[in-house]
C-alpha positions in Angstrom: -1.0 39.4 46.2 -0.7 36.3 44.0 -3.5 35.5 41.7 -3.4 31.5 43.1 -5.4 30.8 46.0 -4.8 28.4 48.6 -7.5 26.0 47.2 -5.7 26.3 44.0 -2.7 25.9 45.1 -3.7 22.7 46.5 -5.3 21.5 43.8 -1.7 22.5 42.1 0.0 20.3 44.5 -2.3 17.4 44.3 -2.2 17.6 40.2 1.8 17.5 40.4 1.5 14.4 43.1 -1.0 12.1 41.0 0.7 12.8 37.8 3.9 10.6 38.2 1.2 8.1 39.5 -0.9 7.9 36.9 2.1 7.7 34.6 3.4 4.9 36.2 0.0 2.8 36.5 0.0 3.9 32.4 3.3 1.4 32.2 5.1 4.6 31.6 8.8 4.9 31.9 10.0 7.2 35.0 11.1 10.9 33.9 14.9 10.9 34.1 15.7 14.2 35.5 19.6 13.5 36.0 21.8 11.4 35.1 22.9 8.6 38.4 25.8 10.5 39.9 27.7 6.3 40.6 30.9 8.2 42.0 32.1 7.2 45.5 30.5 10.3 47.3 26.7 9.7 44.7 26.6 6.2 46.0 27.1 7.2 49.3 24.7 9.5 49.5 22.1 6.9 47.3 22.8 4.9 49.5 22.2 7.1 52.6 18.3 7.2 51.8 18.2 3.5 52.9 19.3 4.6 56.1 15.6 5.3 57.3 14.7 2.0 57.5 17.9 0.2 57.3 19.7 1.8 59.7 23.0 3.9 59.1 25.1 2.0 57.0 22.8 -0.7 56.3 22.6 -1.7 60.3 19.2 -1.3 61.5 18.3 -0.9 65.1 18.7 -3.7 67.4 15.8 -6.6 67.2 14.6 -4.8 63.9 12.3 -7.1 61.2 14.0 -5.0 58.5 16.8 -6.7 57.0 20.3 -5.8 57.2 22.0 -4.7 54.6 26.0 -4.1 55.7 28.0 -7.0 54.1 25.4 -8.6 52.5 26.7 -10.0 49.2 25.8 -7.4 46.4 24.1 -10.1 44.0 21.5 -11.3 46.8 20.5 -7.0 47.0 20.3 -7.1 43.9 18.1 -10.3 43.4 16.4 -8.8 46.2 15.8 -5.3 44.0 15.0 -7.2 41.4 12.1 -9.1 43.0 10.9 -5.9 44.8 10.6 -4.5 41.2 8.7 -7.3 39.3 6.5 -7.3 42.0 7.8 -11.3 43.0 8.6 -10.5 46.2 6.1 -9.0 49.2 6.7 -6.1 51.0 5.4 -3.1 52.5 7.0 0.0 50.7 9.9 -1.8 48.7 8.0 -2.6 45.6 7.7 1.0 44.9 11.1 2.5 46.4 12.8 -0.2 44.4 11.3 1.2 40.9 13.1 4.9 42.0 16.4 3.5 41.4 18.0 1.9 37.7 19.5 -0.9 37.7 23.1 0.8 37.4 22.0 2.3 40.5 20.9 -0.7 42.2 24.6 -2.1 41.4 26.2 0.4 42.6 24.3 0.7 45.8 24.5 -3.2 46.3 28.4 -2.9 46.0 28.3 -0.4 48.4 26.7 -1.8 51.3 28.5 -5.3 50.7 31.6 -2.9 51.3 30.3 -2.6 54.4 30.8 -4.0 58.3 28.8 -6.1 59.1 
């Protein structure tokens, strides 16, 4: 039987979750864990976590508030990143999804979806 119990085991899990939290509110930079993987199948796949609220490829569903991002020129996502990031620009959930990704990243990602249909 393992020596951790399930209270410590959650208290564990809730030390792990407010650490890169309190790191971040301490103006700390984000732990790099891996490099960006910027090939064409890396991008893809960066770019494949938007998909939840930007729809699959950048199209969201029909009569959606969420912007679309297929075909959008890559500077105005960017610009758009940017904002999110320095906290100029309102939003929801952007402000902090926005600070996952580096700038190369951001570049890349931007490229890709202006690649896109729209």
């Amino acid at each position: 039987m393992s020596s951790l119990t399930k209270p410590s085991l959650a208290a564990a899990f809730a030390l792990a979750c407010t650490l890169p939290v309190l790191a971040q509110q301490a103006g700390l930079p984000a732990p790099r864990f891996a490099p960006p993987n910027l090939t064409p199948k890396g991008v893809a796949a960066l770019a494949a976590d938007c998909a939840i609220c930007h729809g699959p490829g950048g199209h969201p569903a029909p009569g959606s508030s969420v912007a679309s991002l297929a075909g959008r020129p890559a500077r105005e996502i960017v610009e758009a990143m940017a904002a999110f990031k320095g906290g100029q620009k309102p939003a929801s959930v952007m402000h902090q999804i926005s600070k996952g990704y580096s700038d190369a990243e951001i570049d890349a990602m931007a490229r890709w979806f202006a690649a896109r249909p729209r």
